[in-house]
C-alpha positions as a Python dict, from the first residue, in 0.01 Angstrom:
ca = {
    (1, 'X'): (0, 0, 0),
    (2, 'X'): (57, -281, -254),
    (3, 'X'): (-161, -477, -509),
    (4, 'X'): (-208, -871, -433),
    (5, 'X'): (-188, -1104, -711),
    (6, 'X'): (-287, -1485, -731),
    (7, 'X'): (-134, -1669, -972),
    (8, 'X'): (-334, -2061, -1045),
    (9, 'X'): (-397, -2088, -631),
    (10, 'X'): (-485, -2431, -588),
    (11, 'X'): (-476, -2522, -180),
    (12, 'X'): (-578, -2909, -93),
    (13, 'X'): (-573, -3066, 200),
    (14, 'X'): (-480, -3405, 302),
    (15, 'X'): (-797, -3589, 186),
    (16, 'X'): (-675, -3424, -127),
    (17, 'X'): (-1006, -3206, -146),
    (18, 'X'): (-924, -2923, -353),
    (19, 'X'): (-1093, -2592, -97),
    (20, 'X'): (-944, -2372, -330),
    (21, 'X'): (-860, -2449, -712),
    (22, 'X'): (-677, -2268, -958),
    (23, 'X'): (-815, -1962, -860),
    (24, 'X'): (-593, -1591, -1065),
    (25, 'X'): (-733, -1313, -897),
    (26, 'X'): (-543, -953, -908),
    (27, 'X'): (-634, -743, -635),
    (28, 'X'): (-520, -326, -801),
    (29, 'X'): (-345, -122, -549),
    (30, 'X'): (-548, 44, -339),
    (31, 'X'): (-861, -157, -430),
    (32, 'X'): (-1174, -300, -239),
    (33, 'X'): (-1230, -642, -348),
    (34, 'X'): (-1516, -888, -229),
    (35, 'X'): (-1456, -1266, -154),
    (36, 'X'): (-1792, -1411, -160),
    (37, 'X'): (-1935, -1759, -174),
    (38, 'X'): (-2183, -1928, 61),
    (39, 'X'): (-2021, -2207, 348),
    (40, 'X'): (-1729, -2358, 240),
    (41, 'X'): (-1638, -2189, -102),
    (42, 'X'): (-1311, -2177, -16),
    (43, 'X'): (-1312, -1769, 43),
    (44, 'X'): (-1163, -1784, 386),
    (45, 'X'): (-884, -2036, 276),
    (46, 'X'): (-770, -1761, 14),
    (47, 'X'): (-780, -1495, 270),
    (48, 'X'): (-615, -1724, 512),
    (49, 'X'): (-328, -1830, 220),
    (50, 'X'): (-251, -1450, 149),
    (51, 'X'): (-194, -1383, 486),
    (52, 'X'): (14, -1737, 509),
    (53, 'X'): (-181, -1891, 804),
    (54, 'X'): (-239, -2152, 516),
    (55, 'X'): (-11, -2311, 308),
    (56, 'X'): (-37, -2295, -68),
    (57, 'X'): (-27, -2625, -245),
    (58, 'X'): (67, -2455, -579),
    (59, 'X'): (65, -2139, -754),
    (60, 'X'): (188, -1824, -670),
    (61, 'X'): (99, -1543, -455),
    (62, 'X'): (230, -1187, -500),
    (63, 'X'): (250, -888, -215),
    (64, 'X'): (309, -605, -464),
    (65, 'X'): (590, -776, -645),
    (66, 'X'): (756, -985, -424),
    (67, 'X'): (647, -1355, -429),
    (68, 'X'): (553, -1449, -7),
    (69, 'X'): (457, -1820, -70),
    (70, 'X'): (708, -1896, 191),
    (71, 'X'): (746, -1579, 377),
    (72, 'X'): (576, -1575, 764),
    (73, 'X'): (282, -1406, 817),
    (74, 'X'): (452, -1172, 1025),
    (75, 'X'): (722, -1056, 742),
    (76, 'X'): (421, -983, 525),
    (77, 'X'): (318, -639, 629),
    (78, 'X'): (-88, -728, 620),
    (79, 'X'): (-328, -657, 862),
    (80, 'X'): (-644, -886, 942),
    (81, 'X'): (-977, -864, 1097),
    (82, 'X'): (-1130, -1140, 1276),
    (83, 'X'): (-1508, -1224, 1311),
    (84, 'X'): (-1463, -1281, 1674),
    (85, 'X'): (-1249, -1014, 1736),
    (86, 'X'): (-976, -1160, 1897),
    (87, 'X'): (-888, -896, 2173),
    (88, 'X'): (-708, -955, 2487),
    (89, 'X'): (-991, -871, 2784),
    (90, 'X'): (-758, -793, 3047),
    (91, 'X'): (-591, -525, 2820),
    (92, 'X'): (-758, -146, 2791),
    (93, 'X'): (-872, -58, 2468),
    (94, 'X'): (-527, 196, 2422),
    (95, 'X'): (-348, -90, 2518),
    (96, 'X'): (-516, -318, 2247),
    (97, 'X'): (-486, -125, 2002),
    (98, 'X'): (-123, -74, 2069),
    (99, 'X'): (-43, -423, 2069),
    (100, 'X'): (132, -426, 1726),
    (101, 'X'): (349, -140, 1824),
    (102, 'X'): (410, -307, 2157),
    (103, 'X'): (587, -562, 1967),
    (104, 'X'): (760, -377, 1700),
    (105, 'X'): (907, -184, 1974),
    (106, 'X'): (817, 122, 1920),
    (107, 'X'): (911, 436, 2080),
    (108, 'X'): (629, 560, 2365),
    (109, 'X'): (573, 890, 2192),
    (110, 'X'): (499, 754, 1893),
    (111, 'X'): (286, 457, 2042),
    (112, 'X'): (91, 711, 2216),
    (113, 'X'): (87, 941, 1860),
    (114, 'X'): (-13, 655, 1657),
    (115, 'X'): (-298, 512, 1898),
    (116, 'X'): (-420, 836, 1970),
    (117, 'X'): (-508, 928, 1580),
    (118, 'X'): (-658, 609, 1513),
    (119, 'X'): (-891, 648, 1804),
    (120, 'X'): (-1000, 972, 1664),
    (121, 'X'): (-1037, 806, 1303),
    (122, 'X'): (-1275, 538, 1469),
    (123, 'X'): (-1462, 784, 1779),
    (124, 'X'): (-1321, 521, 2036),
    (125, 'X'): (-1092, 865, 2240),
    (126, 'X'): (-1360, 817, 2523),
    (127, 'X'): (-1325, 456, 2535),
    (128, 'X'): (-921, 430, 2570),
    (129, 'X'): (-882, 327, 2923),
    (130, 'X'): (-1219, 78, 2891),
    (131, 'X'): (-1187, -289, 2859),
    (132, 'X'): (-1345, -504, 2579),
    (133, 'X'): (-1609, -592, 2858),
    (134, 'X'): (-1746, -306, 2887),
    (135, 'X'): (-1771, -227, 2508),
    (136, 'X'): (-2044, -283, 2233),
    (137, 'X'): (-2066, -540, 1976),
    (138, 'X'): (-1964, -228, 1705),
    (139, 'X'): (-1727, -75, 1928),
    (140, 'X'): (-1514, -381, 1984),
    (141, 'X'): (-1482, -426, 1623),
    (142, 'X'): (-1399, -68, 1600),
    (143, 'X'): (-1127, -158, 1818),
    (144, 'X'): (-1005, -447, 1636),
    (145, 'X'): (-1031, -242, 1307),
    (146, 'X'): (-800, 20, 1545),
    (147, 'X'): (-573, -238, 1567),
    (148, 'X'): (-482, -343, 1235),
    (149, 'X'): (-495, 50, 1085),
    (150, 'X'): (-227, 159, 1348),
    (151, 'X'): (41, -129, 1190),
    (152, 'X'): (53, 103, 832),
    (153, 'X'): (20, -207, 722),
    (154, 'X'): (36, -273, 333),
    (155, 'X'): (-329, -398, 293),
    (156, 'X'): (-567, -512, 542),
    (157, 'X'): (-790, -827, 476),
    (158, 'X'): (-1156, -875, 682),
    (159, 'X'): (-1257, -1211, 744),
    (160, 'X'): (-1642, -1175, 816),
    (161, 'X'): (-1567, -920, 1055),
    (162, 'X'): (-1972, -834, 1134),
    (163, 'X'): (-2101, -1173, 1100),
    (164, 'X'): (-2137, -1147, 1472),
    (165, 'X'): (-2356, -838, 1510),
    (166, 'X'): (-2712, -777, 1462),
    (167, 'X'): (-2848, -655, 1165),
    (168, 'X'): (-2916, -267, 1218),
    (169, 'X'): (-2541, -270, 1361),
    (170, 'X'): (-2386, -456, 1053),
    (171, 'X'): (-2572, -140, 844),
    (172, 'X'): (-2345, 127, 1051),
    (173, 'X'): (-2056, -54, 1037),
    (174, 'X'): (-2102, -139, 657),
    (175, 'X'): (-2099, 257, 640),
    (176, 'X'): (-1828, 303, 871),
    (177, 'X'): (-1550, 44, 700),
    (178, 'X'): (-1667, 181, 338),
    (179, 'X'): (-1598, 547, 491),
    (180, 'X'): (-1279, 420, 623),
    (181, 'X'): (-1114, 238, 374),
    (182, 'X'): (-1145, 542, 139),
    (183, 'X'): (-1067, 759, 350),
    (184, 'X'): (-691, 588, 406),
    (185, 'X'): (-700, 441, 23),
    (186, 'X'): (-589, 106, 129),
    (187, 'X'): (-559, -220, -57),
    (188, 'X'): (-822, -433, 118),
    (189, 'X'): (-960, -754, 80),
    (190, 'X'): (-1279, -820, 253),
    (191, 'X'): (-1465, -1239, 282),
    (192, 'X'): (-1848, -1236, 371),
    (193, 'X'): (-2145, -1488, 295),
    (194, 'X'): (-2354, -1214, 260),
    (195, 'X'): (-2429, -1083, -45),
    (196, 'X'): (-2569, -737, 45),
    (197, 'X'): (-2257, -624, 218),
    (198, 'X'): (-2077, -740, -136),
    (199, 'X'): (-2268, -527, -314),
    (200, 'X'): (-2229, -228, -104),
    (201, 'X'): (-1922, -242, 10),
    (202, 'X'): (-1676, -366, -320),
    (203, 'X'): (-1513, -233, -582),
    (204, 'X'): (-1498, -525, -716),
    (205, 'X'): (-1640, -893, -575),
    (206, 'X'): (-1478, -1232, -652),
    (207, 'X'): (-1798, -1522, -628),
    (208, 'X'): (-1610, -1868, -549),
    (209, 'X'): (-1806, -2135, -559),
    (210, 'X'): (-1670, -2490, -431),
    (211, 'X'): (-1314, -2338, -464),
    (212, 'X'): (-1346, -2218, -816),
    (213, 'X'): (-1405, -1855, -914),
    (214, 'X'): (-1668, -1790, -1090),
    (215, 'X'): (-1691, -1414, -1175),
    (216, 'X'): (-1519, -1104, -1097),
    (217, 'X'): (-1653, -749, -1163),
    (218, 'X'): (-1836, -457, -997),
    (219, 'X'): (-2176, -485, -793),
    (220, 'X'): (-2324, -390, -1056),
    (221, 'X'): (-2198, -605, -1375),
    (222, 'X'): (-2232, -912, -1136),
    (223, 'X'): (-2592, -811, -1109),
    (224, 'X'): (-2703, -727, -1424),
    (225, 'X'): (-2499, -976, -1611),
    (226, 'X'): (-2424, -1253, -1458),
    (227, 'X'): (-2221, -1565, -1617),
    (228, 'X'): (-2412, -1872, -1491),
    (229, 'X'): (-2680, -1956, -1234),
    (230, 'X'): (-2521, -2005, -982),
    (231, 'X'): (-2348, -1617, -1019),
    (232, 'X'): (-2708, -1459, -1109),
    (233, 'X'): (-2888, -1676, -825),
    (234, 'X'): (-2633, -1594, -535),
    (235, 'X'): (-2631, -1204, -561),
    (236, 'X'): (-2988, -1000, -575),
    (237, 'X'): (-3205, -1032, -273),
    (238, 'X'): (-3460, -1171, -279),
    (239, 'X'): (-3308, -1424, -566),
    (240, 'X'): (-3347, -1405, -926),
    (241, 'X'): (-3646, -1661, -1008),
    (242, 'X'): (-3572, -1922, -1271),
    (243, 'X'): (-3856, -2054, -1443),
    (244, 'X'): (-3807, -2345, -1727),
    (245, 'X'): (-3937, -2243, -2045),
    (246, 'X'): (-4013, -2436, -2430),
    (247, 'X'): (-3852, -2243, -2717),
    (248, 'X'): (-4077, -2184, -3032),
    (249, 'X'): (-3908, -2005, -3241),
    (250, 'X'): (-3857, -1624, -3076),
    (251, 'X'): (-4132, -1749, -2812),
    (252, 'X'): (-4092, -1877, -2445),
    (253, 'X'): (-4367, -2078, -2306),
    (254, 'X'): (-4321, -2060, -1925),
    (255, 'X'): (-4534, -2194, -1640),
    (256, 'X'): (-4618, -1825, -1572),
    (257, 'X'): (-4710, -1728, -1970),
    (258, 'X'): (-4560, -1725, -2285),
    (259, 'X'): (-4363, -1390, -2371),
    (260, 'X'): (-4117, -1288, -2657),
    (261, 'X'): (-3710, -1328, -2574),
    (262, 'X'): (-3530, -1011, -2522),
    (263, 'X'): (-3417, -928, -2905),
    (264, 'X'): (-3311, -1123, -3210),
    (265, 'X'): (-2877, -1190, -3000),
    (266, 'X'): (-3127, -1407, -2767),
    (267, 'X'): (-3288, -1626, -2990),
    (268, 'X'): (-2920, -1666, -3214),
    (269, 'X'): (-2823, -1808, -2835),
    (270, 'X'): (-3048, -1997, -2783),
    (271, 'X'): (-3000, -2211, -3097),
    (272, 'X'): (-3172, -2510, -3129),
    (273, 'X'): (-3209, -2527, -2763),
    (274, 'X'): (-3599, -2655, -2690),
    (275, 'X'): (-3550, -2585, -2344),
    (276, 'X'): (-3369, -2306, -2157),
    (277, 'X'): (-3426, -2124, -1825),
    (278, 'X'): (-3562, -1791, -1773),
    (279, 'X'): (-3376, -1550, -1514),
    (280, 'X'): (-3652, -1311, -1390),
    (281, 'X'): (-3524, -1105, -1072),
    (282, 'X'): (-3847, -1038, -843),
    (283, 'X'): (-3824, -650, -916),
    (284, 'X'): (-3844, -624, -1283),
    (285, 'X'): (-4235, -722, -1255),
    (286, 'X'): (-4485, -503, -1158),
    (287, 'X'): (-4845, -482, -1123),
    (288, 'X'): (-4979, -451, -1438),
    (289, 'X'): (-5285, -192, -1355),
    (290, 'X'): (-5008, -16, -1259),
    (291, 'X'): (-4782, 4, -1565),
    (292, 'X'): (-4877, 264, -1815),
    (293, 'X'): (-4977, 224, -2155),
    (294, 'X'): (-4699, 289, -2315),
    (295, 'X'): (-4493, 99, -2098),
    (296, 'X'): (-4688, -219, -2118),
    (297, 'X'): (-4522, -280, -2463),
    (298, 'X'): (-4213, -346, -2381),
    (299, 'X'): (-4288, -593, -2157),
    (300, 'X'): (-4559, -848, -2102),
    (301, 'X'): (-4838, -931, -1904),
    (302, 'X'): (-4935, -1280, -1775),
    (303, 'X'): (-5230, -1388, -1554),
    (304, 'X'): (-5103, -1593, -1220),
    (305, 'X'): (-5242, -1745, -947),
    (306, 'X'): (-5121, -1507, -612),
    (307, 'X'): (-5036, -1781, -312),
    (308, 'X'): (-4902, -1525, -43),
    (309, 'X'): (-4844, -1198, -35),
    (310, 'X'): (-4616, -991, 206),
    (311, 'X'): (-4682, -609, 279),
    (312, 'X'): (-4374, -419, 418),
    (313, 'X'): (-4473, -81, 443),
    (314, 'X'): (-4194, 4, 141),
    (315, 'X'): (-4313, -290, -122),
    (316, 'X'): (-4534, -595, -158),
    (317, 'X'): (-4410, -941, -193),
    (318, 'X'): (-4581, -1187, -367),
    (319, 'X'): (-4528, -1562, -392),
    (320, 'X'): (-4676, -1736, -702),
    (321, 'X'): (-4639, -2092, -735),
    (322, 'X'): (-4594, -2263, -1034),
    (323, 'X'): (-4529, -2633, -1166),
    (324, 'X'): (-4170, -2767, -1330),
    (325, 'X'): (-4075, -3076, -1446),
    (326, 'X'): (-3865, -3348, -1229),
    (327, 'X'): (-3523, -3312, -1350),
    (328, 'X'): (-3528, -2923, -1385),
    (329, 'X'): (-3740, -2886, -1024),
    (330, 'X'): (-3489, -3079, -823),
    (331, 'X'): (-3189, -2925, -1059),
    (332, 'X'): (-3338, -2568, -862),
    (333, 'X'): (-3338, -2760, -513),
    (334, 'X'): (-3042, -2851, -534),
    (335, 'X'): (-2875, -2502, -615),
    (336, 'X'): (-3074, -2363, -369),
    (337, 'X'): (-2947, -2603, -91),
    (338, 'X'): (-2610, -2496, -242),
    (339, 'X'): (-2692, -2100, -216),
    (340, 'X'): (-2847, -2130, 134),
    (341, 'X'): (-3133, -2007, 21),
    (342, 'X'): (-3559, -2174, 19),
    (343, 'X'): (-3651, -1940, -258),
    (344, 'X'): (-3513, -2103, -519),
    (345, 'X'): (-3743, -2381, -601),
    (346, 'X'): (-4086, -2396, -780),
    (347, 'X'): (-4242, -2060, -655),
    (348, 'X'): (-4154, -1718, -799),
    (349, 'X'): (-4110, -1406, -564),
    (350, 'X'): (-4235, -1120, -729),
    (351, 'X'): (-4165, -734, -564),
    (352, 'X'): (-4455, -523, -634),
    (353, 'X'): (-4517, -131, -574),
    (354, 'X'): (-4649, -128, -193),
    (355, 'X'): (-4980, 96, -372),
    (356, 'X'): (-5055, -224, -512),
    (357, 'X'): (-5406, -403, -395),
    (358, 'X'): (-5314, -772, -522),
    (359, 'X'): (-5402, -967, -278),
    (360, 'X'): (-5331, -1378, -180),
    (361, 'X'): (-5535, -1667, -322),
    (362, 'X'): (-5665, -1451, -612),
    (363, 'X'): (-5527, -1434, -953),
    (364, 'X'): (-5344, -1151, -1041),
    (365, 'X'): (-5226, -984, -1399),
    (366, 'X'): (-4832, -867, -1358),
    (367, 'X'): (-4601, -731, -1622),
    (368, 'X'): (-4275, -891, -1711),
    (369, 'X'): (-3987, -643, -1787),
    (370, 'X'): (-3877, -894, -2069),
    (371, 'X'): (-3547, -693, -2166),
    (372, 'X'): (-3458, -765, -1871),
    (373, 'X'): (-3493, -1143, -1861),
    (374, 'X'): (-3202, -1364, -1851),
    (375, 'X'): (-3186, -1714, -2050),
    (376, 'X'): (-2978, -1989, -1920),
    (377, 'X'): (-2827, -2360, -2057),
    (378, 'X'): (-3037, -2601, -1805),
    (379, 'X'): (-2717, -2852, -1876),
    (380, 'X'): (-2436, -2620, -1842),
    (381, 'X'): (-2598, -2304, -1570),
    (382, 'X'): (-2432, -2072, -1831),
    (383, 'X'): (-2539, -1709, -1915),
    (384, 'X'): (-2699, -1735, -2327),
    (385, 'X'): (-2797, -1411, -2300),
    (386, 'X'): (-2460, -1230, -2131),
    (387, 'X'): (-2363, -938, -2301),
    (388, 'X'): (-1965, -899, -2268),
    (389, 'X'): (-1919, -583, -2397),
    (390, 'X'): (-2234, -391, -2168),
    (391, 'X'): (-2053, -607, -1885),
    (392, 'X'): (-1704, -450, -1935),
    (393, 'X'): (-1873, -64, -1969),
    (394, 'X'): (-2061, -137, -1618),
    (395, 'X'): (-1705, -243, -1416),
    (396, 'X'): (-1500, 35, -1620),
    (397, 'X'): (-1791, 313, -1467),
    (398, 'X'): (-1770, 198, -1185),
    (399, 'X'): (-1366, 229, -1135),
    (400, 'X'): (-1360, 677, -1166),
    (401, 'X'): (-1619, 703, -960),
    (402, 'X'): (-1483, 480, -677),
    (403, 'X'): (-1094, 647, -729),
    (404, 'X'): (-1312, 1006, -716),
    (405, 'X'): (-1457, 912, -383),
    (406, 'X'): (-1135, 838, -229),
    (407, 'X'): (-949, 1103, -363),
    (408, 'X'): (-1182, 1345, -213),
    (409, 'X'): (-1073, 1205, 97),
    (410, 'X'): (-764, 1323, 270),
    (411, 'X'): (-550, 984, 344),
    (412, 'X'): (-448, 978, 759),
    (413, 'X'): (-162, 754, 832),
    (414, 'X'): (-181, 735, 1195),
}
């Protein structure tokens, strides 16, 4: 195993675009880290550049502690994981998987040792003498997976590798390459558009956007306290909703009520500000005949007008329109068209207990958590109401408990 360190990555092409710029990123020994980002971020180029199918236009990039800007792929020791799985069909499924050895030139024994372990560490022993053909979506990733675990390979790096599976499939496998890579400890590095599998899957996750990083930190800090807009809209599903909001004094007026900012560091943030935006993720409301008494002040409740509503069975979605001005309407257009996403504009999804009766076309009373809310700089997309210090507790809590997980698991090197 070995840790991966980026030193000021810049990679441009010949248009002199920069995909990826300046990007430091240390990836610990041993660690799961996310590469996330919607379409063209620049996350696959960095995958692609520590493997060295890309060139790096400057900076440096470190395989434990040996610099491999120049170094072939092949002298690198790294294992990847395609999204289309790039097997050979006329091969059996023992034979793909011992492809790496093949070349190496490995002994037969230990071919046949080595490809018969991994099997049993992915459940593919009954599929051995099968060809890719005749496999599943999940099982010819499992074999692909196979592939790159037999090479004892010093990390392994997953380039949307279930991008190409439905969704109740890309749920087991989530499962499955969490199991694995703890169960074998093994630096990995893993790219993916989709922000659910970040959050489940990382120890830590890297957001690029346009080729710049824009946070690192657990699941969890990136949730809670995002740096920017662009951070706090990309991860959550469904989206954080930002709704512009006047400042009087400790007061927000927003199109959905007025409300009190979380706590006395807020308003010193906000400064003189007159406007700001207000982060409200769909789950911190709730329907306000159900909140308890007690509970009702430390939040507030605002009267809306209920467009559509969604029952699932498990929750209640509902949509609540509301009206922006110009510049800050087509400012939320725009970064949605930039997230991939049609929630962000001037309409705030709200998840509601499924017991709930609202209903659409009626108006509706809902409480706000409001120390929960976020407020942003409309000019700048930046975080005024980040907490650094709560941030840095949530990533160091989440570091024993991930080591603990794999150290309850008994490494196999096949």
């Amino acid at each position: 195993m070995a840790a991966i360190t980026m030193k000021n990555i810049v990679k441009r092409y010949g248009d002199g675009f920069p995909a990826v710029n300046d990007v430091s990123l240390d990836v610990r020994d041993g660690e799961f880290m996310i590469l996330v980002g919607p379409s063209g971020c620049g996350k696959s180029t960095l995958l692609r550049m520590i493997v060295g199918l890309e060139d790096i236009t400057s900076g440096e990039m470190l395989i434990g502690e040996r610099i491999v800007n120049r170094i072939a792929p092949r002298e690198r020791n790294l294992s990847m994981v395609f999204q289309n799985y790039a097997l050979y069909p006329h091969l059996t499924v023992y034979e793909n998987i011992a492809f790496p050895l093949r070349l190496a030139k490995r002994p037969d024994e230990e071919v046949r040792r080595r490809v018969t372990e991994t099997a049993g560490l992915l459940e593919l022993t009954e599929h051995l003498d099968r060809k890719p053909s005749n496999l599943s979506g999940g099982q010819r990733q499992r074999v692909a997976m196979g592939r790159a675990i037999v090479r004892q390979a010093d990390a392994f790096l997953f380039d949307e590798p279930l991008s190409n599976l439905d969704a109740k499939l890309r749920g087991q496998m989530r499962t499955e390459i969490s199991r694995l890579q703890r169960r074998l400890g093994v630096t990995t590095v893993y790219v993916t558009h989709d922000q659910t599998e970040a959050m489940t899957l990382g120890d830590r996750v890297a957001v690029l956007r346009k080729g710049v990083l824009q946070q690192v930190g657990s699941p969890r800090e990136l949730y809670e306290q995002p740096v920017n807009l662009f951070v706090a809209g990309f991860i959550g599903s469904p989206s954080m909703n930002f709704l512009p909001a006047s400042v009087d004094g400790t007061s927000l007026s927003t199109p959905l009520g007025r409300f009190e900012m979380p706590g006395e560091q807020a308003a010193a943030a906000v400064g003189d500000r007159g406007v700001v935006l207000v982060g409200v993720r769909p789950e911190h409301f709730e329907d306000a005949s159900l909140v308890s008494e007690d509970k009702r002040a430390r939040g507030s409740i605002v009267q809306v007008p209920v467009d559509v509503t969604e029952w699932l069975g498990n929750e209640l979605y509902a949509y609540v329109p509301y009206e922006a001005p110009a510049d800050l309407a087509a400012q939320l257009r725009e970064l949605s068209r930039e997230l991939d996403s049609d929630q962000l504009r001037t309409q705030a999804v709200v998840s509601l207990d499924a017991s709930s009766l609202i209903a659409e076309g009626t108006e509706a009373a809902l409480w706000i958590d409001t120390s929960r809310i976020h407020l942003f700089d409309p000019a700048t997309g930046e975080n005024l109401t980040r907490d650094e210090d709560h941030a840095a507790r949530l990533t160091r809590a989440a570091e024993p408990s991930r080591a603990a997980q794999r150290s309850t698991q008994q490494p196999t090197e096949p």
